[in-house]
C-alpha positions in Angstrom: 96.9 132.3 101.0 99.4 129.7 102.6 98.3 126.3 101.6 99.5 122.5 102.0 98.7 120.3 99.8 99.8 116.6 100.8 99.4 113.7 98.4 101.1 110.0 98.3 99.4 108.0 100.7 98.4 104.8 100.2 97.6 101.2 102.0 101.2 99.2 102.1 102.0 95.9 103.4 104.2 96.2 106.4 108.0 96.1 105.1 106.6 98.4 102.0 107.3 101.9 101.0 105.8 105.2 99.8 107.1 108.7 99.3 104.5 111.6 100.2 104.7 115.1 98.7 103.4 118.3 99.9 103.5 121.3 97.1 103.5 124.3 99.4 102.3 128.0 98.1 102.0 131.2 99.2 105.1 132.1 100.7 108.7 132.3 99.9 109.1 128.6 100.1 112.8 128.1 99.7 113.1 130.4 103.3 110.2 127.9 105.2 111.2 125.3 108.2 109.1 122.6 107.2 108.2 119.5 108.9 106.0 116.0 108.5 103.5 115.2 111.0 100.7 112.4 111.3 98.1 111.5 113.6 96.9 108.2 113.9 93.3 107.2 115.3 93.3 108.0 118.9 96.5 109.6 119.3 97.9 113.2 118.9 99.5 114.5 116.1 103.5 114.2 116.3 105.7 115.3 114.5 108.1 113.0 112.5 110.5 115.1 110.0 111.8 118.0 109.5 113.8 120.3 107.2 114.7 123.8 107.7 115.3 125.9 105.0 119.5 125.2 105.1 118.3 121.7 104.7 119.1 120.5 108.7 117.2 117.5 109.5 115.6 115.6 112.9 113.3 112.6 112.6 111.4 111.5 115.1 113.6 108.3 117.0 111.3 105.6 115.7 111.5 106.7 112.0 114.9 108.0 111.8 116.4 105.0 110.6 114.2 104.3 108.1 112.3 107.9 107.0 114.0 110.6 104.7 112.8 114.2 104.8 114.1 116.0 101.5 113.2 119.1 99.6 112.7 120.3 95.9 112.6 124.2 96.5 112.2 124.5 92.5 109.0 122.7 92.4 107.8 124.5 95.9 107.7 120.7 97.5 108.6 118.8 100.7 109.3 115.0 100.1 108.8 112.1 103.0 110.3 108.7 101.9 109.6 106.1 104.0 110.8 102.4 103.8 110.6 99.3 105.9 107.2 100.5 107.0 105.3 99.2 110.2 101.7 99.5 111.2 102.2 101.8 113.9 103.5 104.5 110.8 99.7 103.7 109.6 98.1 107.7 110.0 97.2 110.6 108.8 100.5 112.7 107.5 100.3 116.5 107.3 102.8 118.8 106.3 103.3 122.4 107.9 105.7 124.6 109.1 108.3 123.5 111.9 106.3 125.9 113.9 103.2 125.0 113.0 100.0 127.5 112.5 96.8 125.7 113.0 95.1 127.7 110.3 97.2 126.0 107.9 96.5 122.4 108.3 95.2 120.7 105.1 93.5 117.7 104.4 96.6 115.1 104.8 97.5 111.8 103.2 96.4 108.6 104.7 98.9 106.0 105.5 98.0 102.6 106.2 100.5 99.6 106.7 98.5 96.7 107.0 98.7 92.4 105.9 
């Protein structure tokens, strides 16, 4: 019933941006703590944004600077901008809830920053 669908992911050159959405349904959206992860090869997944439902946000310290978490509880949607982007951003991003439940992990939306 819950279900994550993340889409925007593409391959960047290093200094590039993209903005990744993630329509959300099956729950009362506008009340969810939602948050960006990724996983790159090799590594575990970390998360790297999040919004709560009053719209508080934390970022990860490597991407704060340069990452914006944002929210469009009309169209049921999560947003990730990212600018000035790096090849360690290159992975996997997922959205879930801040407290994530593992049976609700979707396919994702490759990133890769690469010359």
């Amino acid at each position: 019933q819950v279900q994550f669908v993340e889409s925007g992911g593409d391959l960047v050159q290093p200094g590039g941006s993209l903005r990744l959405s993630c329509a959300a349904s099956g729950m009362i959206f506008s009340l969810a703590d939602m948050g960006w992860y990724r996983q790159a090869p090799g590594k575990q997944r970390e998360l790297v944004a999040s919004i709560t439902s009053g719209r508080i946000t934390i970022y990860k310290d490597s991407v704060k600077d340069r990452f914006t978490i944002s929210r469009d509880n009309a169209k049921n949607t999560v947003y990730l901008q990212m600018n000035r982007l790096k090849p360690e951003d290159t992975a996997v991003y997922y959205c879930n809830f801040i407290i994530a439940r593992p049976e609700h992990w979707g396919q994702g939306t490759p990133v890769t920053v690469s010359s």
